[in-house]
C-alpha positions in Angstrom: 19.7 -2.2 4.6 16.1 -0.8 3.3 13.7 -3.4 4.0 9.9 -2.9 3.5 7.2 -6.2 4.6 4.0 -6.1 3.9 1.5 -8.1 5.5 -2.5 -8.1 6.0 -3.4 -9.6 2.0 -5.8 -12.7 1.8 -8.9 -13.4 0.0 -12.0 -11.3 0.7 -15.4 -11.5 -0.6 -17.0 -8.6 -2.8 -17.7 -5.5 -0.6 -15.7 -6.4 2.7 -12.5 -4.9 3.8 -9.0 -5.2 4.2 -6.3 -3.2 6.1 -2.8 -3.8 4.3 0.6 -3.2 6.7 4.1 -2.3 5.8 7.0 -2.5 8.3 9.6 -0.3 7.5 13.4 -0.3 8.6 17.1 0.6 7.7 16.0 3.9 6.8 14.4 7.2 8.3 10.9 6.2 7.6 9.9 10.2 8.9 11.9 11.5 5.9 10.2 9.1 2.8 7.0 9.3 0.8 5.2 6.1 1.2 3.1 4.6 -1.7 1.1 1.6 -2.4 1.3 0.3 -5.7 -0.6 -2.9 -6.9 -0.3 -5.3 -10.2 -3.1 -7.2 -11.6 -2.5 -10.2 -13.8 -1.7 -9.6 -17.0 -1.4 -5.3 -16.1 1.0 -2.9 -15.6 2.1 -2.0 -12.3 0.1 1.5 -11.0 0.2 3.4 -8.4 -2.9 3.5 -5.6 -2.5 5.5 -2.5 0.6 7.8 -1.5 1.4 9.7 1.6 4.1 12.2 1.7 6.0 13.3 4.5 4.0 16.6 5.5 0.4 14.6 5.0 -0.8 14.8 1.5 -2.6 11.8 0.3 -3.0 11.1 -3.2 -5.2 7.9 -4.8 -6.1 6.5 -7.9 -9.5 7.8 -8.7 -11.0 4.4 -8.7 -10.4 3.6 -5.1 -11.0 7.2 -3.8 -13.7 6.8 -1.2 -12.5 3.1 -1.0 -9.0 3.2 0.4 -7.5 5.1 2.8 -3.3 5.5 3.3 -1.7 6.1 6.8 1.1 6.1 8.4 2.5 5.6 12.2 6.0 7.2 12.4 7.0 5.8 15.9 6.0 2.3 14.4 7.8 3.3 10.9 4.5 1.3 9.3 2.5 2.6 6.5 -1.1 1.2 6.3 -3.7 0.6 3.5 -7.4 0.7 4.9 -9.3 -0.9 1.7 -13.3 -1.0 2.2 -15.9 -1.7 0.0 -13.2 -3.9 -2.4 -14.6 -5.4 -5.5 -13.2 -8.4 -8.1 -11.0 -5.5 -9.7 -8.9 -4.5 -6.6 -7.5 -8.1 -6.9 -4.0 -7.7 -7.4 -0.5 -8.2 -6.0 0.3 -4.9 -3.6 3.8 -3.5 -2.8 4.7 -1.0 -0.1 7.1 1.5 -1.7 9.4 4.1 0.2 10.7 7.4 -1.6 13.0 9.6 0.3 16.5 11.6 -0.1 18.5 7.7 -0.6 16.7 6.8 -3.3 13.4 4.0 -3.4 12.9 0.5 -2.1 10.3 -1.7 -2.7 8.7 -4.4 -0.2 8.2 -8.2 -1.5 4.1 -8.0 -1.9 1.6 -9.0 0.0 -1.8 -10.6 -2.4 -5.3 -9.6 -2.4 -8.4 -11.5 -3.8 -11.5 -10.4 -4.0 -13.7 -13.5 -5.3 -16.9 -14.6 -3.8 
């Protein structure tokens, strides 16, 4: 059974940082694209950071610089280093896993960035 939890949210203040976690199991976490996707009240779900399986990163352009994705294989967890976070990033985040089974999301884990 896929299952994908994410931990490490909370409420920040304007410019700190956050490092987002997502435990992986039931599934050959070496073999999957990871992703972080967030939601914002009242917006549509988008995608932030990806990681594919041979290294390449990908982010959205507004949290380049910002955030940074990373995985540990032997720990099947894929992190979310955010720095620098502003009111926007606040949002719900969900770890999501891509490989040759199909995709599985993780619950979410909330970040607010209020002062």
């Amino acid at each position: 059974q896929v299952q994908l939890v994410e931990s490490g949210g909370g409420l920040v203040q304007p410019g700190g940082s956050l490092r987002l976690s997502c435990a992986a199991s039931g599934f050959t976490f070496s073999r999957c694209d990871m992703r972080w996707f967030r939601q914002a009240p009242g917006k549509e779900r988008e995608l932030v950071a990806s990681l594919s399986i041979d290294g390449r990163t990908n982010y959205k352009d507004s949290v380049k610089g910002r955030f940074t994705i990373s995985r540990d294989n032997a720990k099947k967890t894929v992190y979310l280093q955010m720095d620098i976070l502003n009111p926007e990033d606040t949002a719900v985040y969900y770890c999501n896993a891509r490989g040759p089974w199909g995709m599985g999301w993780g619950k979410e884990t909330l970040v607010t960035v209020s002062s």
